[in-house]
C-alpha positions as CSV (number, residue, x, y, z in Angstrom):
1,X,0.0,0.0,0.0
2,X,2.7,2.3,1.1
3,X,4.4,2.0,-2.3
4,X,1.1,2.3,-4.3
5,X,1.0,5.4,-2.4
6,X,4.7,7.2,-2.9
7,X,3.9,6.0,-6.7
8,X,0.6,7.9,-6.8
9,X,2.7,10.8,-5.3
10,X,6.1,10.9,-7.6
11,X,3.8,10.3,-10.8
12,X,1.4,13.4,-9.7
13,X,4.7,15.1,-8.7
14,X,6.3,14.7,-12.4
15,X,2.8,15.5,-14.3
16,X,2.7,19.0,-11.6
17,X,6.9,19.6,-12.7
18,X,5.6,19.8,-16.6
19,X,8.5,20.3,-19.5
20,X,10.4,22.9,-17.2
21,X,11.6,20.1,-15.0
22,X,12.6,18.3,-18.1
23,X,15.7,21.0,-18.7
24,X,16.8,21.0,-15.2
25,X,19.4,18.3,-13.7
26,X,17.9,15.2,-12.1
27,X,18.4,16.3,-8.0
28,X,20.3,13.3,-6.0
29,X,17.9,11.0,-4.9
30,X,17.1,11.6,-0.7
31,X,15.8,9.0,1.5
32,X,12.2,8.1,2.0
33,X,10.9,10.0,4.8
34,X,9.7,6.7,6.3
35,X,10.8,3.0,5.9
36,X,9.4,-0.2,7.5
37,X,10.1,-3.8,6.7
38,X,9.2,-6.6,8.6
39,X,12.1,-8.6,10.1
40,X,10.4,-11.9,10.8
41,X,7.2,-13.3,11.0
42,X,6.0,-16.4,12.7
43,X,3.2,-18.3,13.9
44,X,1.9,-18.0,17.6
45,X,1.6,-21.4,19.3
46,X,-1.7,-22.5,19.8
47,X,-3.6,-20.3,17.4
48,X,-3.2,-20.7,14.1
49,X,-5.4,-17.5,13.5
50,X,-2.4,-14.9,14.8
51,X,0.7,-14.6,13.7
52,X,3.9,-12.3,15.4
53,X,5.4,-9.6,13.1
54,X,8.8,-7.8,14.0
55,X,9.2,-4.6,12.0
56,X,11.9,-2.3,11.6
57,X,10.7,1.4,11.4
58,X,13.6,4.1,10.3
59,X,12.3,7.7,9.9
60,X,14.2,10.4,8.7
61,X,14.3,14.1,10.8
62,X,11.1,15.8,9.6
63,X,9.6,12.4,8.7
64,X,6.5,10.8,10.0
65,X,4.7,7.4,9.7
66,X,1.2,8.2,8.6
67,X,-1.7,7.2,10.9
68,X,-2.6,3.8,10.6
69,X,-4.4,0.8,13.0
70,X,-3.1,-3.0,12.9
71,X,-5.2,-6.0,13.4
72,X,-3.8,-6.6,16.5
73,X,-1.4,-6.1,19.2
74,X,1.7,-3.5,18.8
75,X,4.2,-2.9,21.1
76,X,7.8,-0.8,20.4
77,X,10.7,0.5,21.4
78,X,12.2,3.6,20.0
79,X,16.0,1.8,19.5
80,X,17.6,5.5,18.2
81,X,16.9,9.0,17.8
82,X,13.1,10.9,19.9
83,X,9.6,10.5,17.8
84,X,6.2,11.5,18.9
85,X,3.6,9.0,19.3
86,X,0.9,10.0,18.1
87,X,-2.9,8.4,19.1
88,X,-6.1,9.6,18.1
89,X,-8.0,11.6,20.7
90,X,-4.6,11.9,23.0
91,X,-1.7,14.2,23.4
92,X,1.6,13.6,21.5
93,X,3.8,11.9,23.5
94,X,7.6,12.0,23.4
95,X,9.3,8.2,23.5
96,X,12.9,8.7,22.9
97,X,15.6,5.5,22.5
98,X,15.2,3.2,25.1
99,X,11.6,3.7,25.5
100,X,8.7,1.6,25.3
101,X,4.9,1.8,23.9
102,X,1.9,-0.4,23.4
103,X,-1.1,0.3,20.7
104,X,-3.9,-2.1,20.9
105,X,-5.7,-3.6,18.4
106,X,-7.6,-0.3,16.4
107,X,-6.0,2.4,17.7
108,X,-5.5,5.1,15.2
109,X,-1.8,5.9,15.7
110,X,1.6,7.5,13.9
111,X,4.9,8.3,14.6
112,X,6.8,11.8,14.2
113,X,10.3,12.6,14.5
114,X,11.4,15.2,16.6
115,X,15.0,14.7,16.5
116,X,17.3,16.2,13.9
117,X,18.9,12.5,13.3
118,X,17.3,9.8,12.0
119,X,14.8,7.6,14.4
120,X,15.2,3.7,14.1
121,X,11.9,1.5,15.6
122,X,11.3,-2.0,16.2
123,X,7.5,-2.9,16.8
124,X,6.1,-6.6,17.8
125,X,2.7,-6.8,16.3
126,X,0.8,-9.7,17.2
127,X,-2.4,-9.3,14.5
128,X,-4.4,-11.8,12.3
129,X,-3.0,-14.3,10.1
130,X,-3.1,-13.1,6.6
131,X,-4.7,-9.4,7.1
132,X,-2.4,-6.6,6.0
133,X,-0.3,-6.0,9.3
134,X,-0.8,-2.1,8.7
135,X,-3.8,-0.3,7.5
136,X,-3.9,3.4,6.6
137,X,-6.5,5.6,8.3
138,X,-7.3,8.5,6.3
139,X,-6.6,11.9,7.7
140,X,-9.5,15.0,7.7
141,X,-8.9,17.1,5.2
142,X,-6.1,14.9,2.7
């Protein structure tokens, strides 16, 4: 989904740019503002309906995860850098490296980072077998 989306956004990006962008240099390619890849997944013993997901999360300084829910369990630890966890219907809250959060299943959450370095994540999600482990929630407005 998230690369349907950055698609979406460098083809509407190269339609805005028109011929004037075609006699400028190509700019050096910069990092995604967000990555995540899963690590490992596995089955849960006992119920073959769940499985355990570990993802790695980097974002870049100004970056942010979009909000999203999982189908299931998420709990992370902020390994480098300071992001803001941010939950629907709370205040942002500041989890720097070495610090620990939990989402349950359907929260409508997202990360921010609010450190001038880039912020590395690993999140355990414990979610339904075969259902997309992340599911984008629509902001107001976008």
């Amino acid at each position: 989904m998230k690369h349907t989306f950055r698609l979406a956004l460098a083809l509407a990006w190269g339609v805005a740019g028109g011929a004037s962008s075609m006699a400028q240099q190509p700019a050096a390619a910069s990092p995604p503002l967000f990555t995540s890849r899963p690590i490992i997944s596995a089955p849960i013993t006992g119920d073959d309906r769940k499985q355990m997901i570990l993802m790695s999360v980097a974002i870049q300084p100004a970056g942010a995860v979009p909000m999203h829910t999982h189908p299931g369990d998420c709990v992370g630890t902020v390994v480098e850098g300071a992001v803001e966890l941010l939950v629907e219907g709370q205040v942002p809250r500041r989890v720097t490296a070495g610090e620990a959060y939990s989402n349950l299943r359907g929260t409508v959450h997202g990360f921010r980072n609010v450190g001038d370095t880039p912020a590395r994540l690993v999140n355990s999600l414990v979610v339904d077998k075969g259902a997309p482990p992340v599911v984008p929630v629509a902001t107001p407005g976008k």
